[in-house]
C-alpha positions, 0 to 999 in steps of 0.5 A: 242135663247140668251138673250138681248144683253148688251147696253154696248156691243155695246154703240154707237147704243144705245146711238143715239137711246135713250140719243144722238137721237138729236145729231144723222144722222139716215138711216134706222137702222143705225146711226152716230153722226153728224160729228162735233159731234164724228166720230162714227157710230153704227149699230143694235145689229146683223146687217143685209145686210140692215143695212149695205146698210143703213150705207153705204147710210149714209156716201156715196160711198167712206166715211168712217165709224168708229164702236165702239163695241164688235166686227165689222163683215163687209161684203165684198167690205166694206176695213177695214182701221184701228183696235185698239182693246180696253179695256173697263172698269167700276168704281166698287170702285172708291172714288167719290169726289166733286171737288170746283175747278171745273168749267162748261166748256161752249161755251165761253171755246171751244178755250180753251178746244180745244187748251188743247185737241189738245196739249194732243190728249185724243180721238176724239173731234169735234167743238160741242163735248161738247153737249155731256155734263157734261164738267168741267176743273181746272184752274191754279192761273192764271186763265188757263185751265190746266185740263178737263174731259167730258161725251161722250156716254150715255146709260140708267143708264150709261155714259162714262167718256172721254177727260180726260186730263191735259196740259204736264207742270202740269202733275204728280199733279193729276189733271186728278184724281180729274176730274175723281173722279168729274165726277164719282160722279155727275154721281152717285149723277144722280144714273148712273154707269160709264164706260171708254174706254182705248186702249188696248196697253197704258197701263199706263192709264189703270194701272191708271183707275185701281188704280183709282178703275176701272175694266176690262168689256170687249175687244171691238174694234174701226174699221175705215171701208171705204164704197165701192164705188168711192174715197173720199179725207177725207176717208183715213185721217179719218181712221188716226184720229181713237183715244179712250183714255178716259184720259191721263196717268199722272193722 
């Protein structure tokens, strides 16, 4: 018999199961953010024929539901709309540092964070993404939001650093650097580890994290998989928007 699996193997499940149980649609075993939350489903460790029924009851007929895990197994019937195969990564020497500019993002900065992060497009982000928490951004002379970075998913002792990014006429400065590094260490100061997600094919952001001191877990991959059953209008646009980046690439 193996062992138990590693949270991280399949972070999505375990985090609506423990630290993002509010923030979670649940069917049986199966669970999902609430939509203007993430777009991301997650299923047991080995999901059994019912827990596929469950996801499916959850989305509807025709919905789509994206997986983000080690690896995404559906059974037959269920049409796979998009694959992006990810790195996943974790800080093992990253240089912690506070930094004094940084600011709490809060609800009276969502117009602003949303404007940033569709100019920039680091990932899936939703109206109430922020509940995820842990959100700071840098602001220019001018009082502008010119940077953010946040938390997304939280396991037991982990929590992933996302939506790390930096307006395009003030990239090359470092200002996603000291956000990340921000973020790492109020992280560690909670006593938590830090993980990320990159796709596989940008490679300039994981030279980044590397240089930044992370290092390479493992290969896991985001599946946009569309429930049998009757068309719904959202389904395909749903699978287009599947995005992981955890930050852009200019630092």
């Amino acid at each position: 018999m193996s062992g138990p699996r590693d949270p991280l193997d399949n972070p999505v499940w375990h985090a609506l199961g423990g630290a993002h149980a509010t923030l979670a649609e649940v069917s049986g075993r199966a669970r999902r953010y609430l939509p203007d939350v993430s777009i991301f489903a997650g299923l047991p460790d080995e999901p059994t024929p019912d827990d596929w029924a469950a996801l499916a009851l959850l989305v509807g007929a025709g919905g789509t539901a994206t997986l983000f895990r080690d690896a995404v197994r559906e059974p037959l019937g269920w049409e796979r709309i998009r694959t992006i195969p990810v790195r996943q990564m974790v800080a093992v020497r990253v240089v912690p540092s506070l930094d004094a500019d940084a600011v709490e993002m809060g609800g009276a900065d969502l117009e602003e964070v949303l404007d940033l992060v569709a100019a920039t497009r680091p990932g899936p982000f939703g109206a109430r993404t922020m509940e995820l928490g842990g959100y700071v951004g840098l602001r220019d002379g001018a009082g502008r939001l010119v940077a953010v970075a946040g938390h997304r998913m939280r396991l037991p002792g982990q929590v992933e650093i996302s939506a790390v990014c930096t307006a395009p006429e003030v990239r090359g400065q470092g200002l996603g650097t000291r956000l990340v590094r921000h973020v790492v260490a109020r992280a560690e100061e909670a006593g938590d580890g830090v993980f990320l997600h990159a796709s596989a094919d940008n490679v300039g952001a994981i030279r980044l994290y590397e240089a930044l001191g992370f290092a390479h877990r493992r290969a896991v991959e985001a599946v946009a998989l569309r429930v049998p059953g009757r068309d719904r209008s959202d389904a395909a646009a749903a699978g287009d928007e599947v995005a992981i980046d955890a930050c852009s690439a200019d630092g």
